[in-house]
Structure formats: structure tokens, C-alpha cells
N, C-alpha and C positions, 0 to 999 in steps of 0.2 A: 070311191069304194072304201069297206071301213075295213082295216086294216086290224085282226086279233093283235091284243094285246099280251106282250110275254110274261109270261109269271115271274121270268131273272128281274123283269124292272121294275123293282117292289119303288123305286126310288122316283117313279116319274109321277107326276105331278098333273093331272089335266088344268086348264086352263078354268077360267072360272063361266066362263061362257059352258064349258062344257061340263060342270060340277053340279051334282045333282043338289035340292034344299036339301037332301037330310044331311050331304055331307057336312054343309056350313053351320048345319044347328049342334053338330057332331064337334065341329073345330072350337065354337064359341063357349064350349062345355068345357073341352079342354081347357084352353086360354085361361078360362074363372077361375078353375081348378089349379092351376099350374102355379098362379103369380102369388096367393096364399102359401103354398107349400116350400114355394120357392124361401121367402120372405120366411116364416120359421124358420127353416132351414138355416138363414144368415143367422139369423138371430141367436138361435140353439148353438152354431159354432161359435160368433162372438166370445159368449161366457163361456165358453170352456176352455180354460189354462191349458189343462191338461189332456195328453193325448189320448184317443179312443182307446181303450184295454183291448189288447189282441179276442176277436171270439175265437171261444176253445170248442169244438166238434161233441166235448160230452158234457154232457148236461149240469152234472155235478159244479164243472168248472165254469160254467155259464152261471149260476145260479149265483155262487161265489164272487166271480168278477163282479155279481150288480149289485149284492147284498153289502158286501163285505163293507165299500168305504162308507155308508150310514152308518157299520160301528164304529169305525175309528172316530167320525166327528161328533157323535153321539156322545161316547163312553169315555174311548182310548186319550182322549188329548187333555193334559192338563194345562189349565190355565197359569199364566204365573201370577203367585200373588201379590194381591194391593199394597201398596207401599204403605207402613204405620205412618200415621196422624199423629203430631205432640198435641195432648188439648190444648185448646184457646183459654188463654188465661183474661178470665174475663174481671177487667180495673172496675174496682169500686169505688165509687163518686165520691169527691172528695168533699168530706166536711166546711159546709160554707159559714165562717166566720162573722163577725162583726169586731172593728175596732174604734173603740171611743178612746178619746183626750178629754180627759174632764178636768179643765181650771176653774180654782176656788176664787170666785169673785167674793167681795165685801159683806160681809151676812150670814157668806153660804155655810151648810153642815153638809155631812154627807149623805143624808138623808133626803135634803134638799136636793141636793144633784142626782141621785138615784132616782128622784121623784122625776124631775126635771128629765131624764131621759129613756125613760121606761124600762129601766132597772129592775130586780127583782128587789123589793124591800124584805124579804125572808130573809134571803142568801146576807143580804147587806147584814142582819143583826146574826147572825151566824156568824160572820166573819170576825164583827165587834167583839165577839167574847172570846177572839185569838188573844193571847197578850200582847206580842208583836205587833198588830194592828191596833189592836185599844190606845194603845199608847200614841202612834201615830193621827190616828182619828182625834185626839185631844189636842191634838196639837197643830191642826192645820191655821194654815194662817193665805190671805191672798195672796195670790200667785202659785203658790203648791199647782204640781200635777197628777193627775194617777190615771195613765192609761190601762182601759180596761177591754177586755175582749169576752165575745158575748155571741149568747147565738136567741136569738130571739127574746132579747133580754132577761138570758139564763145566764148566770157570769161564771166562766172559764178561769181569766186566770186577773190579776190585776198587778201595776210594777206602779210605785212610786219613788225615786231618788230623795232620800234623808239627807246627806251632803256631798260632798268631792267624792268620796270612798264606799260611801255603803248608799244600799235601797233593800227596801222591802217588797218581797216578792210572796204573792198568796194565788195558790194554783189550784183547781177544785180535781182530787182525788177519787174517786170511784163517788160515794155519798157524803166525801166530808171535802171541808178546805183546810188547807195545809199553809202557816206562814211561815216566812224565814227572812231573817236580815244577810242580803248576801255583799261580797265585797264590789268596787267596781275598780278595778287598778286603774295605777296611772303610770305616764311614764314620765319622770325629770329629768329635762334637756338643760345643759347649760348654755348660756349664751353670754358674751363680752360685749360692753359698750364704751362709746368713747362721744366725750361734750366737752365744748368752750361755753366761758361762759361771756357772753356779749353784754345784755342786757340785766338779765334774772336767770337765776338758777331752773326755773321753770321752764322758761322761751326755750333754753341749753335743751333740755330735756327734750322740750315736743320736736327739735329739730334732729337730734339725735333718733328720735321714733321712739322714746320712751315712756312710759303712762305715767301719770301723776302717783299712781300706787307705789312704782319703782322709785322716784325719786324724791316721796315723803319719806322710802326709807332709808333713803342715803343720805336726807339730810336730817334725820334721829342718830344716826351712827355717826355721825359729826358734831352733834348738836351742842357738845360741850367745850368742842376749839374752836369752833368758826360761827361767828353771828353770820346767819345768811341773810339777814337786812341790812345789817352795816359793816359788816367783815369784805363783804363779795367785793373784788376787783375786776376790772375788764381784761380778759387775756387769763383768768382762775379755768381749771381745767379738770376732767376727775376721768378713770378706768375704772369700772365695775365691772365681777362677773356675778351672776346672778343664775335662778334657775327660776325655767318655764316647765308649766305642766302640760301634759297633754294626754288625753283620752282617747281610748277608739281612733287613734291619727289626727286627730281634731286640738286647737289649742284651745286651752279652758282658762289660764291665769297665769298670771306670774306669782313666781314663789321670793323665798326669802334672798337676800344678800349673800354670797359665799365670799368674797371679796371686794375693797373697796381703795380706792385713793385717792386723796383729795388734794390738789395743788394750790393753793392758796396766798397769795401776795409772797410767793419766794419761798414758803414754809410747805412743807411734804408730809400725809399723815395716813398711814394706813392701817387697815381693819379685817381683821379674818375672823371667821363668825366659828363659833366651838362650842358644840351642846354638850352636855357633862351627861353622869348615868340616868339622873333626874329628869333629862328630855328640858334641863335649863338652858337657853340661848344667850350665850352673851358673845360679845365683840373685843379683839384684843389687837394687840400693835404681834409683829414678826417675832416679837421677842419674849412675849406671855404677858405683857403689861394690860391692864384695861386703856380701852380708850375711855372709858364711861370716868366723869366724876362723882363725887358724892353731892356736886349739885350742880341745878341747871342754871344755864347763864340767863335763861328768858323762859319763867315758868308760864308764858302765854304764846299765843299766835298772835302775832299785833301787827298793824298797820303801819305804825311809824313810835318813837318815844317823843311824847312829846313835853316830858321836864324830863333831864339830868339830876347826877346827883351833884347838889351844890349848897354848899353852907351856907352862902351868902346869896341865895335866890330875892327876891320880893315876892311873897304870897300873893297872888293873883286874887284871893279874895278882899282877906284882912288888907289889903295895900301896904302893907310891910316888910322890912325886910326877917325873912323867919327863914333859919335852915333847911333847905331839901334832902335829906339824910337817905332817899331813897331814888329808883327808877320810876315814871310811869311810861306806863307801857297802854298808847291809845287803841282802843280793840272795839270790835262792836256790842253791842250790849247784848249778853247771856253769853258770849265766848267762855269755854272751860278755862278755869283757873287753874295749873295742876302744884301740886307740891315739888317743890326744887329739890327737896332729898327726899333719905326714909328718916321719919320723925314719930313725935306724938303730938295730938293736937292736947297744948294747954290752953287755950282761946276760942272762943266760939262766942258772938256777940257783935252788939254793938259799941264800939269806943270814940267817945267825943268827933273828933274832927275827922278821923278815919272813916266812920260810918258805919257800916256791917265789915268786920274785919276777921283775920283765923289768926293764931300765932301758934306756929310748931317748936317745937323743942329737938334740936337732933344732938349728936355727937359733937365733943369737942366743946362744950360750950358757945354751943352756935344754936340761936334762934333767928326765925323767918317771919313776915311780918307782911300778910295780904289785905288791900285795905279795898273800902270803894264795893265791895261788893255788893250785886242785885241779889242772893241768895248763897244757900249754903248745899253745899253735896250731900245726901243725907248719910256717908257713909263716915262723914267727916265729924263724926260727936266725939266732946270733951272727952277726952281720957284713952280714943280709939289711938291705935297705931295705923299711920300710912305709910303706902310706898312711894318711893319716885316715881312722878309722874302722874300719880294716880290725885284724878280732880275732886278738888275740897271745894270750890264755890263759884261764882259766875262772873262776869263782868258788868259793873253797874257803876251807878254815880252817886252813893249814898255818900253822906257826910259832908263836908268839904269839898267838893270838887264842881267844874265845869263842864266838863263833860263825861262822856262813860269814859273808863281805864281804869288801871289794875296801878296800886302805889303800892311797887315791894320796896322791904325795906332787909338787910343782910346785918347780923349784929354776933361779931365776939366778942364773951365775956362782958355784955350790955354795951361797946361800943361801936358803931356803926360804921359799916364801911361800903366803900362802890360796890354794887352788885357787879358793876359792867369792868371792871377791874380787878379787884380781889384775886390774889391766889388761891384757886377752890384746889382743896385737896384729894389727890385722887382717890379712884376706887380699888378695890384687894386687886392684885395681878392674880393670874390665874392660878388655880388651889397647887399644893408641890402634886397631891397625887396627878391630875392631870397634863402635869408641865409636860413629861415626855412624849405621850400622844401627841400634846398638841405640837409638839415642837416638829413631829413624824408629820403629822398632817398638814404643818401650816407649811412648811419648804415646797411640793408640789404646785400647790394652791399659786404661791407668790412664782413660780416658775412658768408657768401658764400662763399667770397676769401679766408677767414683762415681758412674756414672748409675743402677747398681744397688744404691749406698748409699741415693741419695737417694731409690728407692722404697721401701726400707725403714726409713728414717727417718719417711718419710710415712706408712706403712702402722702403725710404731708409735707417733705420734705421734694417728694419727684413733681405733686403739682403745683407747687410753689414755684419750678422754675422754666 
């Protein structure tokens, strides 16, 4: 029997056997409906931080609560502002250069080498009408340099070095070029050396580490006590200080002598170099004496003597026996002849058995007497004045003779005497105005030198035992 259903049980549920189709076409309407709404729903709460605004009952305040925060995000909120930017400093491209080295080969001008490297020839005779550069441009010689910098063979600036001290420097200025001779310093180092002599005064030298330059001039500032071909002993010994130069940190040469001392078969002689207000150099002993005399012992470079002086020689030609009243001194042929003092030349020619000979006249009654010669120095004419040292004529074998070499001959008041012997008399001591200086300047000097003796007496005395 079918049992009414009560209106209290809104909550029961028929059975699907007993559910009529429209209810289930009724259910699957819902369901559609539901799972979309549902789904906003999450989503809509998701994004929202903030809690739902209370609804107000009047209308006013409802309309507010929905309006209101599109103004604030709208209008009301300020942003904060952008942090300033410094501008970007924008580097501009660096001027791309060219650097040439241009050496003067055999021939070259510099017109040549402008050519040779695509040069501006314009700018080149621009330059030429600088005085500074005219000058130098006359005067190149091979080997010269002049680095020049360049931009497409338009020339910027160009440097060439004139000597130790200076160069010439030409720089292109807005539309013109600009030259200058600028300085280049140096710096002078001293340095002390110490040689035996075993062999030759030379071997001494290269073993000590010293250049032939240093020790041509040590044996100049000797060259009037000590034959260094037949004076030197085994066991002779010398201290020098000297000075070296130096550039940009770099060594460039040795300079002159400051001190010297020469030990010699038991004899001691030393030398302290003193330039006067004239920028004159000469050499003196501790005490103001010259070491220089008023003549040289050996006015050549020679290889050996090969006659003495001997009255009673036999001529090697004539086969007789005929005086040697002089040295020869065997050398190669064209070796410089120089003058043994300061003189005048009364002689120039050729004389009998002598062959091309010079005769100077100096001081005191003393003439000199150069024989054998291949030629004459052109500076060496009848009547000129020379100085010591300075070469009157060459070495040859005119006249009389066997082979090349030089027959000096030393004569006072017309009679002759040993070159290789003779008391030569010395030279002025030094002037009275400078004696004081030099006497202030030459104590240090010689203080230095012995403090440098005595570390190498010490230093050969500890490895000796």
C-alpha cells in the first residue's frame, strides 16, 4: 500500500528506481551549473588579499564601499620616484697612430726616405725651412736616425738625437710645425778599478773588465813616466776612478778619468784630473804639479824600436859605420806622427837621407826632428804653430830607410841627445789662482782612491791565504 508522504521530510530522497526522468534531467542541470560557479568562486577568493568590506543596509554606504578603492588606486597613490641616471660617458676612439725608424743608409736624403716610405713630401719641405731642422737635414750622415710618427702618411711629430745631450724634436701644431733642440740628461756614476799587469797593459785591462777607451786614457795621463812598451814590468799594478754615464737607467759610455795611480817597477805616480774656468782639462800629481811634460817620450804608436840611439851604430844601408843620433820607432805605414811638444814648424820637406821630414822649433832651445815620412798633416805648414800631440805627418819609408818607421831625433842648442833618456822638462804646475780649489778638491778624490786601495789589498791579501 503506498504510504503519503510527509511534507516534515523535505530531506528524503526516493530511490532512483522510484525518481521520475524529469527529476534527473532537473539534477544534471544543476551539477553543470554548480561546478562553474563553484570554480569562480575559488578563483574570485584566491586574488583577494583583502577582506570583503562590511555591507552597509544604506545605499549611500554600499555605493562608497565599491567606488571608493578605484579612486585611491587610480588617483590617490603616489608612486615613488625613479632613481637619477649619471649619463654614460661615451670614450671616444682613440687616435690610431703610425711609428716609423728611418736609418740613413749610404746615398740616402730625406727626401729619399719620405719617398721610400710614403711620407708626405709637402710637410717634408715645410719642415726644411725650420732653421733647426735645415741644419740638421744638411748634415745627416749613415747611420743617423729619425723616428717619425704618422697617420696615414701625414707626419705628427718626428725626434732625431744630435749627440749624448741634445736632439731635435719637430711636432706638427694645429697648421704649422714647430722645431726645438731639447736637452737629453745624463746621469755620471763613478766607478773604481783595480789591474795587474801580467802580460800588456791591455790583457790587465780586459781582465779587470775594462774597454780599451778607459785604458787608452790612462795610458795618455802616463805617457810621459812610463814607456808602456818597455817601461811595463810583471807584477806593475794601477787604481783608477773614473766616470760612467748613463741615460734613462741604461749605460751609454764611459767618461773621463777623475783619478789615477800607476805603480811601476817600485816608482808611484799619481793623477787628479782639474778643469779650470775655460772648461780646460788637464792632470796633476796631490800636490798641483803637472804630470804632463813639455815633451813626449814616444811621439808615435809603435810596435817595437827597432835602432837605438847610438853614435857608433853601422848604417844598415851605406854599410858604415855612421852615428844614430836618434830613435826609430817601427809602426805601420800611415800611423799619425804627432808633435812631442807645443812648437812651430820651421821644416816641411824633403832632406837628403831623412826623406820627407818636419823640424819644429819649441822652447828652450830645443828642436825636434821627424824623418821617414809617407806624407804631411795638412795643418802642419811652414810657419804654423802646433800643439802637443797634435799629428804633423805619417808614417813611411822615404829616404834612407828599410822599412816603414818614424827617426825622431831630440836636439839642444844643435846638439843631440837620447830621446829615450833625456831629462824632459816639465810642464807649468798648476796656475796659483787655482792651486786652492784644486788642493780642496783633490784631498777627497785621493780619500776615496785609498779607501778603494785598501779594500783591495784586503780582499787580495784574505785570498792569497
Amino acid at each position: 500500500m503506498n504510504r503519503p508522504v510527509s511534507p516534515l521530510l523535505h530531506d528524503y530522497k526516493p530511490s532512483a528506481a522510484r525518481r521520475p526522468a524529469k527529476y534527473k534531467a532537473v539534477q544534471w542541470f544543476a551539477v553543470g551549473l554548480g561546478i562553474p560557479l563553484i570554480g569562480v568562486a575559488l578563483i574570485t577568493g584566491l586574488n583577494r588579499s583583502d577582506p570583503k568590506p562590511p555591507v552597509s543596509d544604506t545605499p549611500e554606504m554600499t555605493a562608497t564601499a565599491t567606488a571608493e578603492p578605484l579612486l585611491i588606486e587610480t588617483e590617490n597613490v603616489e608612486e615613488p620616484p625613479l632613481p637619477m641616471r649619471s649619463p654614460i660617458a661615451v670614450a671616444e676612439p682613440e687616435p690610431q697612430f703610425d711609428t716609423l725608424v728611418l736609418t740613413v743608409g749610404r746615398g740616402d736624403t730625406m727626401e729619399r726616405l719620405f719617398r721610400k716610405n710614403k711620407l708626405n713630401l709637402g710637410q717634408l719641405m715645410e719642415i726644411a725651412r725650420l732653421d733647426e731642422a735645415k741644419q740638421r737635414f744638411r748634415r745627416i750622415k749613415p747611420g743617423d736616425i729619425f723616428e717619425v710618427t704618422h697617420t696615414d702618411g701625414q707626419l705628427l711629430s718626428m725626434y732625431s738625437k744630435l749627440d749624448l745631450t741634445s736632439a731635435l724634436k719637430i711636432e706638427k701644431q694645429e697648421s704649422s710645425f714647430v722645431a726645438e733642440i731639447i736637452e737629453r740628461p745624463v746621469e755620471i756614476r763613478k766607478r773604481n778599478a783595480y789591474g795587474v799587469i801580467n802580460t800588456s797593459l791591455f790583457e790587465s785591462a780586459a781582465e779587470a773588465g775594462l774597454s780599451d777607451k778607459v785604458i787608452m786614457n790612462v795610458a795618455g795621463i802616463f805617457a810621459w813616466d812610463v814607456d808602456f812598451v818597455l817601461d811595463i814590468r810583471s807584477g806593475d799594478n794601477y787604481y783608477i776612478q773614473f766616470e760612467e754615464i748613463w741615460q734613462d737607467g741604461e749605460f751609454v759610455t764611459e767618461g773621463e778619468i777623475i783619478a789615477a795611480e800607476f805603480n811601476n817597477n817600485g816608482r808611484s805616480i799619481q793623477a787628479i784630473r782639474f778643469k779650470d774656468d775655460n772648461d780646460k782639462t788637464d792632470y796633476f800629481t796631490p800636490t798641483g804639479d803637472s804630470v804632463r811634460k813639455e815633451f813626449l817620450r814616444n811621439p808615435v804608436d809603435f810596435t817595437r824600436i827597432s835602432s837605438n840611439f847610438n853614435p857608433n851604430r853601422r848604417h844598415p844601408i851605406l854599410n858604415k859605420i855612421r852615428a844614430h843620433r836618434g830613435v826609430d820607432y817601427a809602426a805601420p805605414r800611415g800611423t799619425p806622427i804627432k808633435a812631442s811638444g807645443d812648437g812651430k814648424v820651421i821644416f816641411r820637406g824633403t832632406k837628403s837621407g831623412y826623406g820627407k821630414a818636419v823640424i819644429l822649433q819649441h822652447g828652450g832651445n830645443i828642436t825636434t826632428l821627424y824623418a821617414h815620412m809617407s806624407g804631411f798633416a795638412a795643418k802642419a805648414r811652414i810657419g804654423s804653430r802646433v800643439r802637443q800631440g797634435q799629428t804633423i805627418g805619417y808614417v813611411g819609408a822615404t829616404g834612407l830607410a828599410t822599412a816603414n818607421h818614424l827617426h825622431y831625433e831630440y836636439r839642444v842648442n844643435g846638439v843631440h841627445r837620447n830621446p829615450r833618456t833625456v831629462a824632459l822638462p816639465d810642464a807649468e804646475p798648476i796656475a796659483e789662482k787655482y792651486r786652492e780649489k784644486f788642493l780642496a778638491s783633490a784631498k777627497p778624490i785621493m780619500q776615496e782612491l785609498e779607501k778603494f786601495k785598501s779594500t783591495q789589498v784586503a780582499s787580495i791579501g784574505y785570498s792569497s791565504q
